[in-house]
C-alpha positions as CSV (number, residue, x, y, z in Angstrom):
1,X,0.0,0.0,0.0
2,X,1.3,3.5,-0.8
3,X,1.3,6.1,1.3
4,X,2.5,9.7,2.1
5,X,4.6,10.6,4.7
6,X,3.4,14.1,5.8
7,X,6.1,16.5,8.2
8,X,3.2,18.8,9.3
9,X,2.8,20.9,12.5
10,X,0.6,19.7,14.9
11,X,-2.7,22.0,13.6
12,X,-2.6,20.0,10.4
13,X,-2.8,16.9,12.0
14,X,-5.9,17.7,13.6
15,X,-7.9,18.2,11.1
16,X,-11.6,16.7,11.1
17,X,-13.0,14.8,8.2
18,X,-17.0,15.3,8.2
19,X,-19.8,15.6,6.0
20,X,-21.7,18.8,5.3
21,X,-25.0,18.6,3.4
22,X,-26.8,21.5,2.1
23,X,-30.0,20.2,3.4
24,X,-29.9,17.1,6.1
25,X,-33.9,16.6,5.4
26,X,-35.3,16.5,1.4
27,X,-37.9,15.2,-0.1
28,X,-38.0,11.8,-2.2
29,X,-36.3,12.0,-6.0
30,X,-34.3,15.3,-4.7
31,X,-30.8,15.6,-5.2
32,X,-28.5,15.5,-2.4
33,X,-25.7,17.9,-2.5
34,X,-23.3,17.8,-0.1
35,X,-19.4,18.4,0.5
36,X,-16.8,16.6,2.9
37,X,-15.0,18.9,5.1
38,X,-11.3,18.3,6.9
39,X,-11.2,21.2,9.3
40,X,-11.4,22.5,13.0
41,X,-13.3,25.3,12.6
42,X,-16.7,24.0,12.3
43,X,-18.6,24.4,9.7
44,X,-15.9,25.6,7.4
45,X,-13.1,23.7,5.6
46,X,-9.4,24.3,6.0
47,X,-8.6,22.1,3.1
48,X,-10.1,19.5,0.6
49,X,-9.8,15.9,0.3
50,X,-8.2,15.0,-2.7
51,X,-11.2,12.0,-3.9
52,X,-8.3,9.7,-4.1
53,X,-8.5,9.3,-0.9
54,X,-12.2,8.6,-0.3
55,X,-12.8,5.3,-0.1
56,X,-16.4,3.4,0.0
57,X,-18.5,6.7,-0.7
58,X,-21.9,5.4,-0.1
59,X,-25.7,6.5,1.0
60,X,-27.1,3.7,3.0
61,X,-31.0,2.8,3.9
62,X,-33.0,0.1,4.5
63,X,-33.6,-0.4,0.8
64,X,-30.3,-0.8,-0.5
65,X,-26.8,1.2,-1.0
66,X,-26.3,3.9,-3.3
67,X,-22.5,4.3,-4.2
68,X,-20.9,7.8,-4.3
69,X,-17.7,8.1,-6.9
70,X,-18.1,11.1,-8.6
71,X,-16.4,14.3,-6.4
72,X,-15.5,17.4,-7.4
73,X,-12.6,19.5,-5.6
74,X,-14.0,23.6,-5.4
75,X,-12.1,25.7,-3.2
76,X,-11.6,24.1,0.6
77,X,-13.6,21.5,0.5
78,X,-14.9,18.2,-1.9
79,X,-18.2,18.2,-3.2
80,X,-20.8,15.6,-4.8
81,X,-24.6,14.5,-5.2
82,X,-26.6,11.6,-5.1
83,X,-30.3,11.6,-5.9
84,X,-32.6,10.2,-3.2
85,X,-34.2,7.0,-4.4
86,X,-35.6,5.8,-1.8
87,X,-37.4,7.7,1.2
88,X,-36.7,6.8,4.8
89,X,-33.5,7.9,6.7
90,X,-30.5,7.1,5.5
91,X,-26.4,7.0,6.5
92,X,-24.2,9.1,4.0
93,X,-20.9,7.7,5.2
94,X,-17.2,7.4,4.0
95,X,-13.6,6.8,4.9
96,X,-10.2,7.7,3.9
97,X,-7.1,6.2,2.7
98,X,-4.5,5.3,5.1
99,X,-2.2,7.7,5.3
100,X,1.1,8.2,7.2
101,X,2.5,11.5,9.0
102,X,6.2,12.3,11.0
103,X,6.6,14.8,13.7
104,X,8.6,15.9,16.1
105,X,8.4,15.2,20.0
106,X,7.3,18.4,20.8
107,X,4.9,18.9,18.4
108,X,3.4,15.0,18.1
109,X,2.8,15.7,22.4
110,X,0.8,18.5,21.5
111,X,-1.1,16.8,19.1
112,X,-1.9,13.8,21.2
113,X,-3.1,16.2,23.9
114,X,-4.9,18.5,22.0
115,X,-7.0,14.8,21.0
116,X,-7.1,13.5,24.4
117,X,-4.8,11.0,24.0
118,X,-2.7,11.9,27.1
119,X,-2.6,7.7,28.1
120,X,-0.1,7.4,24.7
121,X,1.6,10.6,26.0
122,X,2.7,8.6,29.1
123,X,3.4,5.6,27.1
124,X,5.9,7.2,24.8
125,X,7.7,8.6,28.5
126,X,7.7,5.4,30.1
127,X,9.1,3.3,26.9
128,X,11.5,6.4,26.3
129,X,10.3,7.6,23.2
130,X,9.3,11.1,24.8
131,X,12.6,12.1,22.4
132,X,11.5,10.9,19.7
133,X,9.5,12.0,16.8
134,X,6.1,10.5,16.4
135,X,5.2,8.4,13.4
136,X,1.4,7.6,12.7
137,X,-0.8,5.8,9.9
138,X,-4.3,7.6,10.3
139,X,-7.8,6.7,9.0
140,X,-11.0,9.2,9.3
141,X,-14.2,7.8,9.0
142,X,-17.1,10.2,8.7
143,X,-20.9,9.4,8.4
144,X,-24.2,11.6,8.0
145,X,-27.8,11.5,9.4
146,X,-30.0,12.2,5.7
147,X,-33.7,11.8,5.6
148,X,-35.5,11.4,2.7
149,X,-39.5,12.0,2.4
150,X,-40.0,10.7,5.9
151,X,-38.0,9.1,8.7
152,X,-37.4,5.4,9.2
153,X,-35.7,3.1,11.6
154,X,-32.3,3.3,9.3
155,X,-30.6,5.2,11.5
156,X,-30.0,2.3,13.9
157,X,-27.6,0.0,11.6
158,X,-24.5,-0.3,11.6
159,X,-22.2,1.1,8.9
160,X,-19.5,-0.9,9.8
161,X,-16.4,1.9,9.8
162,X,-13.8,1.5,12.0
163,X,-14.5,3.6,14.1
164,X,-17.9,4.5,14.3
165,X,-20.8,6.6,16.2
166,X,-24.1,4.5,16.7
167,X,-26.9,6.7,17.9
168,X,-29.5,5.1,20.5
169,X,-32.1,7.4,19.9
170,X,-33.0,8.7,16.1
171,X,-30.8,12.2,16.2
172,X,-33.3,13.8,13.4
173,X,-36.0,13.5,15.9
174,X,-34.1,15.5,18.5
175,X,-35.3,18.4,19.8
176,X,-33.1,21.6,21.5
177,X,-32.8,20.8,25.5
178,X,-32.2,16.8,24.7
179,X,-29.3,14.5,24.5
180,X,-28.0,12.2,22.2
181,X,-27.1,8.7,23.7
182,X,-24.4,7.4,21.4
183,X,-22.5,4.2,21.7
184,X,-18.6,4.4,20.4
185,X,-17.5,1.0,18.6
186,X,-14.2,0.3,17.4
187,X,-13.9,-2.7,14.8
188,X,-17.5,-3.5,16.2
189,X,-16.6,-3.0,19.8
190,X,-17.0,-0.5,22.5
191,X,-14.2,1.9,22.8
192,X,-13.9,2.6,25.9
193,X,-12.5,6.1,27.6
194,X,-12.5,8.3,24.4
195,X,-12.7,12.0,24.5
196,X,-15.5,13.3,22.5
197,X,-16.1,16.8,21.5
198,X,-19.2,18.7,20.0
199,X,-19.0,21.3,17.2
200,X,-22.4,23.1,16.5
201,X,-23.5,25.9,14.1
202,X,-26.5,28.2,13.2
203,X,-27.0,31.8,11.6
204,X,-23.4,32.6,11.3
205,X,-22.6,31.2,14.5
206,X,-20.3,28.2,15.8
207,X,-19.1,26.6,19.1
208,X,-17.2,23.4,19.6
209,X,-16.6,21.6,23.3
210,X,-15.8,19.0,25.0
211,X,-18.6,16.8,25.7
212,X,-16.5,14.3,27.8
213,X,-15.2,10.1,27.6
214,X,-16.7,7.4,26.5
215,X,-17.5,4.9,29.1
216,X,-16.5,1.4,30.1
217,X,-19.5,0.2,27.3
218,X,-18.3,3.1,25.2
219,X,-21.6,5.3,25.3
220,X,-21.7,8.9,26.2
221,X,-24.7,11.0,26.0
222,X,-24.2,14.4,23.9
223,X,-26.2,17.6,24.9
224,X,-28.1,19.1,21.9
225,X,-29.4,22.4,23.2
226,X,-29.9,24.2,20.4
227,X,-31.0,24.1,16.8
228,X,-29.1,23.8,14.0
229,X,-26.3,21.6,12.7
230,X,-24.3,19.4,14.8
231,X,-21.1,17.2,14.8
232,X,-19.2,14.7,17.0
233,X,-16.1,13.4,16.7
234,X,-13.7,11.1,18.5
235,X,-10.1,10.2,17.8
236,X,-8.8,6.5,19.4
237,X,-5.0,5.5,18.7
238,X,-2.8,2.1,19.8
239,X,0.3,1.0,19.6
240,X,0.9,-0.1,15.7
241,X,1.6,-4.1,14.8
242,X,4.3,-3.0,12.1
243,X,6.3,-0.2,13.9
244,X,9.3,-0.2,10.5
245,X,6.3,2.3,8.5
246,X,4.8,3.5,12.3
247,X,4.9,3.7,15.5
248,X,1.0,4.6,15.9
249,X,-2.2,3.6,14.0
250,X,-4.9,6.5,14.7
251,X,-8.5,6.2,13.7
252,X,-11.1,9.2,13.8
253,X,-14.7,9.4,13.5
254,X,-17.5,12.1,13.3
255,X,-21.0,12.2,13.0
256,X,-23.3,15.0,11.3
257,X,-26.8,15.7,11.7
258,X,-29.5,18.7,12.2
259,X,-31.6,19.7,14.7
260,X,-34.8,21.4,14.0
């Protein structure tokens, strides 16, 4: 497998992968336009994706899976449409490429802190690679909440991403004051003591916080006190099996959706 070894400051690193529709809720033989965004600064893009690296591009329902090849790269972010064939609610959801980044001690600490990773912190101290620059392969794994017509029970399945949000209660039904109970799996399993964080926006404005960790059964409810558009994301790392391309295998994951 190729890959590209990025030496990026720690900023870089963080950026989010997540989709952004234009409309989260359409009606049924609409178009879907949407764009995937790699940024912090909810809801705007800091760079685009190049669609080399999107892998498995698909809209998901009940009735069947609609593949998603054909992306366009305009300005900061990658863009693409898929008509709604079928009505019910359905997953938009993607993943990239593995990819590989270098950096430096200082900088790769920052970064691991800045995700709440402060357990691999202590374990590069302890095995005395606090020296040492940081070498990671990374995946991002990104999946939408998109109703077409009107709701269905779609939204409880499985994608199957890596790393991957499950919702436990149907987040387009949500209203502003409620929480979203969410369970974290990773390769199908809880993930257990993950640091989530919450990015909402509306009318020109934007927040992101930290919500807080996953538990032991990796669920975490996420307050939704407002209306508008809303992501979560989480970032979980371990130690990687072939450590001659990387010391660390990274794997990230948000989830998008509206509240009305």
């Amino acid at each position: 497998m190729k890959y590209v070894l990025f030496l990026v400051a720690a900023p870089i690193v963080a950026h989010t992968l997540y989709f952004l529709p234009t409309k989260f809720k359409l009606g049924l033989g609409e178009t879907l336009v949407f764009s995937i965004h790699n940024g912090d600064s909810f809801p705007s893009s800091d760079e685009a994706v190049s669609p080399e690296r999107l892998l498995d591009c698909r809209l998901i329902s009940n009735g069947g899976v609609t593949p998603v090849t054909d992306f366009r790269v305009l300005g900061r972010a990658t863009h693409a449409v898929v008509k709604m064939e079928r009505a019910g609610s359905h997953w938009l959801a993607v993943r990239s490429r593995p990819n590989m980044l270098a950096l430096g001690p200082e900088k790769f600490e920052s970064y691991l802190k800045e995700e709440g990773l402060e357990w691999a912190v202590e374990w590069r101290k302890k095995h005395n690679e606090g020296l040492k620059p940081g070498r990671e392969r990374y995946r991002k794994h990104a999946k939408s909440l998109i109703v077409a017509d009107t709701p269905s029970d779609g939204w409880r399945a499985p994608v199957g991403l890596d790393l991957e949000f499950i919702p436990e209660s149907d987040p387009a039904a949500l209203k502003p004051g409620s929480n979203l109970p969410v369970q974290l799996l990773w390769r199908g399993k809880p993930a257990a003591n993950i640091r989530v964080e919450r990015a909402w926006a509306a009318g020109g404005k934007h927040n992101m916080e930290i919500v807080g960790r996953t538990g032991a059964d990796g669920r975490i409810a996420v307050p939704v006190d407002k209306a508008g558009r809303w992501r979560i994301h989480g970032v979980a790392i371990e130690r990687a099996a072939q450590s001659a391309e990387a010391d660390w295998e990274s794997y990230w994951a948000t989830l998008t959706f509206e509240v009305n």
